[in-house]
VOPAGU-2260 file (C-alpha; in pm, 1 decimal, decimal comma):
REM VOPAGU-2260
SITE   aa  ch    i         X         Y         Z
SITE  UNK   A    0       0,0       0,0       0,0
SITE  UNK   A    1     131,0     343,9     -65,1
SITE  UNK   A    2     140,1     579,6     222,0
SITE  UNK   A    3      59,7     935,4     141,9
SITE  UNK   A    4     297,7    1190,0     270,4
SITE  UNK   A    5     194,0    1535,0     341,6
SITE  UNK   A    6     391,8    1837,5     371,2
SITE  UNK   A    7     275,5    2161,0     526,5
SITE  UNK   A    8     322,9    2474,8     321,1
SITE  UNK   A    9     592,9    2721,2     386,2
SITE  UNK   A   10     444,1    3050,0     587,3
SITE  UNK   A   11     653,1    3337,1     477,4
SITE  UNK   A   12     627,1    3630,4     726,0
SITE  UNK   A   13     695,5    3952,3     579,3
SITE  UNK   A   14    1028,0    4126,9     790,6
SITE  UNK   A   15    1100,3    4523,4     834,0
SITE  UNK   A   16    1394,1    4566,8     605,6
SITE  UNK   A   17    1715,3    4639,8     825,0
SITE  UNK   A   18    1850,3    4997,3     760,1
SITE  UNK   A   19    2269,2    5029,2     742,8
SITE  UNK   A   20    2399,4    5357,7     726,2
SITE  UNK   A   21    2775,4    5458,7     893,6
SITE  UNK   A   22    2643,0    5808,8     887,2
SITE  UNK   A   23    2392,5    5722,3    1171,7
SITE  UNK   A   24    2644,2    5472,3    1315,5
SITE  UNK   A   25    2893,7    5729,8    1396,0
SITE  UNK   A   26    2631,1    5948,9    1600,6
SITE  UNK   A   27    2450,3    5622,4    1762,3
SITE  UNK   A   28    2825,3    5573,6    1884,9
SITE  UNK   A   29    2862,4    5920,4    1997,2
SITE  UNK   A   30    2542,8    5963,6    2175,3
SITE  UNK   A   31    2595,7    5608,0    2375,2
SITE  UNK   A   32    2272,9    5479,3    2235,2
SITE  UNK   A   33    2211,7    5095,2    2303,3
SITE  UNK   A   34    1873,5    5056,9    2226,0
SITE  UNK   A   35    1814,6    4830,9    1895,4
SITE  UNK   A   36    1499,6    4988,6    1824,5
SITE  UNK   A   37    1625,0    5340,3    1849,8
SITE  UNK   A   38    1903,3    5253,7    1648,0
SITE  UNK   A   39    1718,7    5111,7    1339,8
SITE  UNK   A   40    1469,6    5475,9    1407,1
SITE  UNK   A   41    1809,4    5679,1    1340,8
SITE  UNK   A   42    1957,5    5417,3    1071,7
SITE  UNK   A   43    1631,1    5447,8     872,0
SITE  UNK   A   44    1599,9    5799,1     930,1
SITE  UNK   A   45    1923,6    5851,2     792,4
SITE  UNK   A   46    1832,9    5652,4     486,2
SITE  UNK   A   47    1529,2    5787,2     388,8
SITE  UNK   A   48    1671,7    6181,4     421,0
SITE  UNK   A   49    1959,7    6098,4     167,5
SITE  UNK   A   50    1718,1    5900,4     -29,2
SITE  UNK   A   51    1500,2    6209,9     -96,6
SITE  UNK   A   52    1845,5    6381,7    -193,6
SITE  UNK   A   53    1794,9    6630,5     172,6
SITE  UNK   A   54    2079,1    6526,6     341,3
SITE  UNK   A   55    2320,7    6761,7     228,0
SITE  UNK   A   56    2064,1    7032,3     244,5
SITE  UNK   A   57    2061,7    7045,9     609,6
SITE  UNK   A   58    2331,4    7142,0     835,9
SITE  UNK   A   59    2240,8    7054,0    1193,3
SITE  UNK   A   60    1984,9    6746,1    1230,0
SITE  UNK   A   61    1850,8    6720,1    1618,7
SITE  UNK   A   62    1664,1    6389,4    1643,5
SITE  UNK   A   63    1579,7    6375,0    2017,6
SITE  UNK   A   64    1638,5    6067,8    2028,7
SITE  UNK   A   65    1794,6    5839,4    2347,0
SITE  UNK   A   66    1653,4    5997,9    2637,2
SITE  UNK   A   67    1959,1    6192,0    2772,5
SITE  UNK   A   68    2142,7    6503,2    2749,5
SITE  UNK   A   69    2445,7    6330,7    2571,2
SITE  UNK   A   70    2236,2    6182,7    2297,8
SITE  UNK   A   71    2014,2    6516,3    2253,8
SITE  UNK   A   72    2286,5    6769,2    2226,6
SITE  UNK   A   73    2411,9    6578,9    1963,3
SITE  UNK   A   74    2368,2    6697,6    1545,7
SITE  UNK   A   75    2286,4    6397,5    1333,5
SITE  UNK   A   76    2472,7    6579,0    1078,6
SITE  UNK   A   77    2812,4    6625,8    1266,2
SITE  UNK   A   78    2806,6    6407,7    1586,6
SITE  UNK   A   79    3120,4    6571,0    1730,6
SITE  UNK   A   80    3127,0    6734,5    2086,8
SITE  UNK   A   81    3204,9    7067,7    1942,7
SITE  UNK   A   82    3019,1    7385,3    1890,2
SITE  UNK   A   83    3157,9    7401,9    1545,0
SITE  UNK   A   84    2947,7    7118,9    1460,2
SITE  UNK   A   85    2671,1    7287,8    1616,3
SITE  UNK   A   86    2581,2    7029,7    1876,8
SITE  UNK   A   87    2353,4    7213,4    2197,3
SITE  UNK   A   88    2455,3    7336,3    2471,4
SITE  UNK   A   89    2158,8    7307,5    2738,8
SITE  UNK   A   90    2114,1    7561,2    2971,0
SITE  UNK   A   91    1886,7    7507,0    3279,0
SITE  UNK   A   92    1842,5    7179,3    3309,6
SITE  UNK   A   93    1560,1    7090,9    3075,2
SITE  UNK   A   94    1399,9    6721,5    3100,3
SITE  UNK   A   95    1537,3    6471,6    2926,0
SITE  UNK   A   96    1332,8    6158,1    2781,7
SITE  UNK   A   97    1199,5    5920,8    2544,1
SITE  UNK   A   98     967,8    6204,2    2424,6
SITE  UNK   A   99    1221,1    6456,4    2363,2
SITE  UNK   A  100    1329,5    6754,4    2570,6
SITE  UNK   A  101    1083,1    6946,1    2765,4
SITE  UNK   A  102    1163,2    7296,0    2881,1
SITE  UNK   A  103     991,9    7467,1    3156,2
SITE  UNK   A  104     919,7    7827,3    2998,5
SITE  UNK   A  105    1094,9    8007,0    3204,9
SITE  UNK   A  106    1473,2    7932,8    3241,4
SITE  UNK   A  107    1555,9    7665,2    3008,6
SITE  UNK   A  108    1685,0    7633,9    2645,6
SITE  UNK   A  109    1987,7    7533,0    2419,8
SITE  UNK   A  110    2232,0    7724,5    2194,8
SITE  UNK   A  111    2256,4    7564,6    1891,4
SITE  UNK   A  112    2588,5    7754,1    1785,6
SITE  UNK   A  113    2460,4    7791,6    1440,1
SITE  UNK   A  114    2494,4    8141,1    1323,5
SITE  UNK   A  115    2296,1    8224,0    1045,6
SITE  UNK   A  116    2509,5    8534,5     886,4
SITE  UNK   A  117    2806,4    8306,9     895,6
SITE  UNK   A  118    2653,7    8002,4     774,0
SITE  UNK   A  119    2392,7    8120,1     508,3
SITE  UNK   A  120    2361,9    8395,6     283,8
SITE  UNK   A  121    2072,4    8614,9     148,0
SITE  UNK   A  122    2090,4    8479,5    -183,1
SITE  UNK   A  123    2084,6    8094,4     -75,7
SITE  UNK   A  124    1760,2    8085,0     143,1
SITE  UNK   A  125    1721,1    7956,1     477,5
SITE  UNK   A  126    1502,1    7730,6     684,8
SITE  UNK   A  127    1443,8    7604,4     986,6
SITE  UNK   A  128    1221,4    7334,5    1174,8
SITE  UNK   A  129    1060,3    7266,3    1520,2
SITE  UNK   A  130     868,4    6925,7    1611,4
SITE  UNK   A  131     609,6    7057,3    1880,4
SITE  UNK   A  132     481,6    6756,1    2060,5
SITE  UNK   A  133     285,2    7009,0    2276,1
SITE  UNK   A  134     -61,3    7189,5    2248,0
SITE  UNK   A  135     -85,0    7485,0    2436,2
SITE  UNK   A  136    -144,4    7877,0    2398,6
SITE  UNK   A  137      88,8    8079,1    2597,8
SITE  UNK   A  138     185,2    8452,8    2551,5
SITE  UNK   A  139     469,5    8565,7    2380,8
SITE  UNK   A  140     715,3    8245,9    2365,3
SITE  UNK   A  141     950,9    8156,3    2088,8
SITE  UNK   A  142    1034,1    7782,2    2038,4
SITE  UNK   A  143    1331,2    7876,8    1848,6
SITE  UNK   A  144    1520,4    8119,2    1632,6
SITE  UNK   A  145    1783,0    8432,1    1636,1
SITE  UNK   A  146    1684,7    8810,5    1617,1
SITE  UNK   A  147    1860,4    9117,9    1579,7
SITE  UNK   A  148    1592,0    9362,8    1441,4
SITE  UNK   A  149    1237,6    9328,0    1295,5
SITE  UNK   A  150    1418,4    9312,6     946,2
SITE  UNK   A  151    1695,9    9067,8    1067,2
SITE  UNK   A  152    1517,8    8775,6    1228,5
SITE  UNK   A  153    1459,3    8392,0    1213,3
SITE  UNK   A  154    1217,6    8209,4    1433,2
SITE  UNK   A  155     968,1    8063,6    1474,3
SITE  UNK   A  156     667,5    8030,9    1699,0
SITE  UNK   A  157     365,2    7752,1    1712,9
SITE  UNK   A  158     107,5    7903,8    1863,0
SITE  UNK   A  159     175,6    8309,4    2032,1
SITE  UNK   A  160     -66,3    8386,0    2275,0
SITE  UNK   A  161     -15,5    8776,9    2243,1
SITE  UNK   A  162    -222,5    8736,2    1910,3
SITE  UNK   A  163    -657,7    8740,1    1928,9
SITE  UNK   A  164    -701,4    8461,7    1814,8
SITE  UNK   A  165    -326,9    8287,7    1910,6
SITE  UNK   A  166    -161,3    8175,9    1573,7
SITE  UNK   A  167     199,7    8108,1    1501,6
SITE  UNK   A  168     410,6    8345,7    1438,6
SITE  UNK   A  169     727,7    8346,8    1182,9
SITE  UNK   A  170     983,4    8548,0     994,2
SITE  UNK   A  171    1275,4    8500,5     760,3
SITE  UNK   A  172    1537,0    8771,9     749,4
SITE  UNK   A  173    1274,1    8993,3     850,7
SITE  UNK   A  174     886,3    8914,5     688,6
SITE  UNK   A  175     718,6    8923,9    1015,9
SITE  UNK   A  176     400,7    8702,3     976,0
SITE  UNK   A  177     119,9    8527,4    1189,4
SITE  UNK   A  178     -73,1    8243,3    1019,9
SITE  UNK   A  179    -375,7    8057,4    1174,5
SITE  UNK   A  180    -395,3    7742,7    1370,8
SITE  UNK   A  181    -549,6    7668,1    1672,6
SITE  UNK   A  182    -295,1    7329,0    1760,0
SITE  UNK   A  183      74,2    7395,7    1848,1
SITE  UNK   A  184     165,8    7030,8    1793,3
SITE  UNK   A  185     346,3    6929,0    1470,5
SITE  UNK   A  186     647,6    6970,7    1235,2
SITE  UNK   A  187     648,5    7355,6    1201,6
SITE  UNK   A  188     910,7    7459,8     950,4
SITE  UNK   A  189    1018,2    7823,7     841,3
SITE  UNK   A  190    1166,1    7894,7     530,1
SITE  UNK   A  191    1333,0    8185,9     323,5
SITE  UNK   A  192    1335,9    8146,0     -69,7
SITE  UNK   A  193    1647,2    8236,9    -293,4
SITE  UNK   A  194    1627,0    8519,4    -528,3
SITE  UNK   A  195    1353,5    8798,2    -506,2
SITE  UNK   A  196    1074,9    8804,4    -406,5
SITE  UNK   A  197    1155,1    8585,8     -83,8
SITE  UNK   A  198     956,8    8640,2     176,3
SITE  UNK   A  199     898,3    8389,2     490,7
SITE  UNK   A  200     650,7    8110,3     426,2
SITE  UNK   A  201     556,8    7864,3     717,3
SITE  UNK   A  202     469,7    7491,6     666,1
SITE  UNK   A  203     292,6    7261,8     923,5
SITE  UNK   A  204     347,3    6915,4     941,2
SITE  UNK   A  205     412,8    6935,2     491,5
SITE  UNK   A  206     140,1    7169,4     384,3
SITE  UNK   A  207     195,2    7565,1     367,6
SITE  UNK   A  208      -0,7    7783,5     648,4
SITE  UNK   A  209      20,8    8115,8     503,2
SITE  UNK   A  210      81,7    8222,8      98,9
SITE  UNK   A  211     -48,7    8525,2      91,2
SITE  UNK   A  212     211,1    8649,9     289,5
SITE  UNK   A  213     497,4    8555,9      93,9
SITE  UNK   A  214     607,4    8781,8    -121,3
SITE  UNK   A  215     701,7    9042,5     122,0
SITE  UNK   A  216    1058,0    9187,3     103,7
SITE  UNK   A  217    1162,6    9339,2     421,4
SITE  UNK   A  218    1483,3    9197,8     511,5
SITE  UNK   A  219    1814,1    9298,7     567,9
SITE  UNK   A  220    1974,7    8962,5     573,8
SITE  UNK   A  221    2058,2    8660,0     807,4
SITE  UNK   A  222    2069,7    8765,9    1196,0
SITE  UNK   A  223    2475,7    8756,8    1351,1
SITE  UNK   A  224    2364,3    8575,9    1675,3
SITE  UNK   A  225    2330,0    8225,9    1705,1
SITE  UNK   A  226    2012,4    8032,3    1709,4
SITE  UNK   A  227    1846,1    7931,4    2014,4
SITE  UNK   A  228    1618,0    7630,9    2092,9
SITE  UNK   A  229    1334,8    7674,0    2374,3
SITE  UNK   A  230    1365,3    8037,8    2361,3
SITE  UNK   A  231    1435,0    8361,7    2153,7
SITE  UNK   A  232    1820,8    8486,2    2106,1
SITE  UNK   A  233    1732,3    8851,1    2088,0
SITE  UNK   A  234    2121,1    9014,1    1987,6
SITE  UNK   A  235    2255,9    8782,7    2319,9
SITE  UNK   A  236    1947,2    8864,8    2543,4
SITE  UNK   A  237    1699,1    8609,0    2560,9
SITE  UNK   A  238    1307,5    8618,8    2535,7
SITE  UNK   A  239     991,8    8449,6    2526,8
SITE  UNK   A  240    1053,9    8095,1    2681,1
SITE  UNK   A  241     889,6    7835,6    2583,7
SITE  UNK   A  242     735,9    7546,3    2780,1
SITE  UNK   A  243     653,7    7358,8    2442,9
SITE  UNK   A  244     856,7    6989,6    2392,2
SITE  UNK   A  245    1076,7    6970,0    2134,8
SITE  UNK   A  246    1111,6    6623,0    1919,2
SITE  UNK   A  247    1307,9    6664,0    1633,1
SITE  UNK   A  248    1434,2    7026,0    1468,5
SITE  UNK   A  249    1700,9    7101,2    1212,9
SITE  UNK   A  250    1857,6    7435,2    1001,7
SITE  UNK   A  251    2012,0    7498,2     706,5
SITE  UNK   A  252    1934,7    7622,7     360,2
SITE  UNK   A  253    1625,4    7672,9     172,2
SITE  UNK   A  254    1417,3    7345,5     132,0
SITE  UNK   A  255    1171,9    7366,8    -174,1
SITE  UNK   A  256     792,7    7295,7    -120,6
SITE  UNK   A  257     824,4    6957,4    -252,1
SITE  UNK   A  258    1153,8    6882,0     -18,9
SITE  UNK   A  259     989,3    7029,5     301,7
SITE  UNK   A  260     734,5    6765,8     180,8
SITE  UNK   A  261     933,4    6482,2     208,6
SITE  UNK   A  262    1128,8    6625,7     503,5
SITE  UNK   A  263     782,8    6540,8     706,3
SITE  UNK   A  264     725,7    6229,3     550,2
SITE  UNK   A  265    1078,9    6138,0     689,9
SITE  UNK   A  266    1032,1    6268,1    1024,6
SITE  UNK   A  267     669,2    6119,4    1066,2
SITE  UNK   A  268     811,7    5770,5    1016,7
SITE  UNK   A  269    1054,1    5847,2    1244,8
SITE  UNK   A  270     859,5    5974,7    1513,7
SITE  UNK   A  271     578,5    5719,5    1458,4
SITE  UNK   A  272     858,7    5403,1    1498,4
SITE  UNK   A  273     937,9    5601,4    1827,9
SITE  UNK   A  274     578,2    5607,6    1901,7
SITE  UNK   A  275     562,5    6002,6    1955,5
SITE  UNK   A  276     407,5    6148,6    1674,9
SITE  UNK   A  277     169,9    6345,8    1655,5
């Protein structure tokens, strides 16, 4: 008699793809970072920005990511301990954790060493990001950005209470703007076009908050004082502190529409693996 024989089919499980890159190797290193699941955040993360060609398009990179003050201060970009390669330098104490780094509006923020006068020009653009994981309306707080005169400013603000309604509030070189939006969470990003006219435009979480006001004129060029995180850097003074948490920002030059686009998609994957976005 013949005996049947059966065999039972082969279940193939689909698996993440594993993400290589010694660009996010050398800062995992340099920020201690043990966690595997963190690591393969920052490997992909890496990937993905170079991928959609941004990576040399951005000159500091501040992932949040590690939980401490040694991983934090560090710029994706450049991980060395060195203000040249813009990593922070806290100042207060702020709290450090898997969510990012939480100030406390009052004493606390970082210097990012990045001056924009030395580092960008009025011809090439500029932008600048800030990943609010908070929602709140407070008066006249800055989440991050350099000033030196009304024409000779770059910050931004999610959500600035000394506004009826609050709305964010923005500039570029100058271009002084509020837009509306009644949630201060999400991947705000500033940015300054090349060429003329270049006014500030302001993009939240991909999409752009306020066109109308972009073709305004009014500036005098990139601010000489160095960009501040958590609070304003008015000329060395400091102003408006902000209580808002901070998961991911980044500077450098001017990001088209389309690239501030993918910027976000990149940073939304990232956050989500991290389980923080929002």
């Amino acid at each position: 008699m013949m005996r049947r024989i059966y065999f039972a089919a082969a279940v193939l499980v689909p698996t993440e793809p594993v993400y290589n890159d010694a660009d996010a190797a050398a800062f995992l290193s340099a920020a201690g970072i043990g966690n595997a699941a963190q690591q393969q955040a920052v490997h992909r993360l890496a990937v993905e920005l170079k991928e959609a060609g941004l990576w040399a398009k951005l000159h500091a990179v501040y992932p949040f990511v590690g939980g401490t003050a040694q991983a934090h201060k560090l710029n994706l970009k450049n991980p060395a301990d060195t203000d040249a390669a813009f990593r922070l330098t806290f100042v207060g104490a702020p709290v450090h954790s898997a969510g990012g780094v939480q100030w406390d509006g009052a004493t606390q923020y970082a210097d990012t060493h990045y001056v924009p006068s030395v580092q960008l020009s009025g011809s090439s653009g500029a932008a600048l990001g800030y990943y609010s994981t908070t929602n709140s309306v407070a008066g006249d707080v800055y989440e991050m950005g350099a000033y030196v005169s009304a024409s000779n400013a770059f910050f931004v603000c999610v959500n600035n209470g000394a506004f009826s309604p609050a709305r964010p509030f923005y500039a570029a070189f100058g271009n002084q703007q509020g837009a509306n939006s009644s949630d201060s969470r999400g991947n705000y990003v500033v940015r300054r076009a090349a060429g003329s006219p270049a006014g500030a435009r302001l993009f939240r979480n991909g999409g752009e908050q306020n066109p109308a006001a972009a073709t305004q004129t009014d500036s005098t060029g990139p601010p000489a004082c160095s960009v501040t995180l958590g609070v304003l850097n008015v000329n060395g003074g400091l102003y408006g502190y902000s209580n808002r948490a901070c998961a991911f920002a980044h500077l450098g030059p001017e990001l088209s529409d389309a690239e501030i686009a993918a910027l976000h998609a990149c940073t939304q994957t990232f956050q989500t693996t991290l389980n923080r976005a929002v």
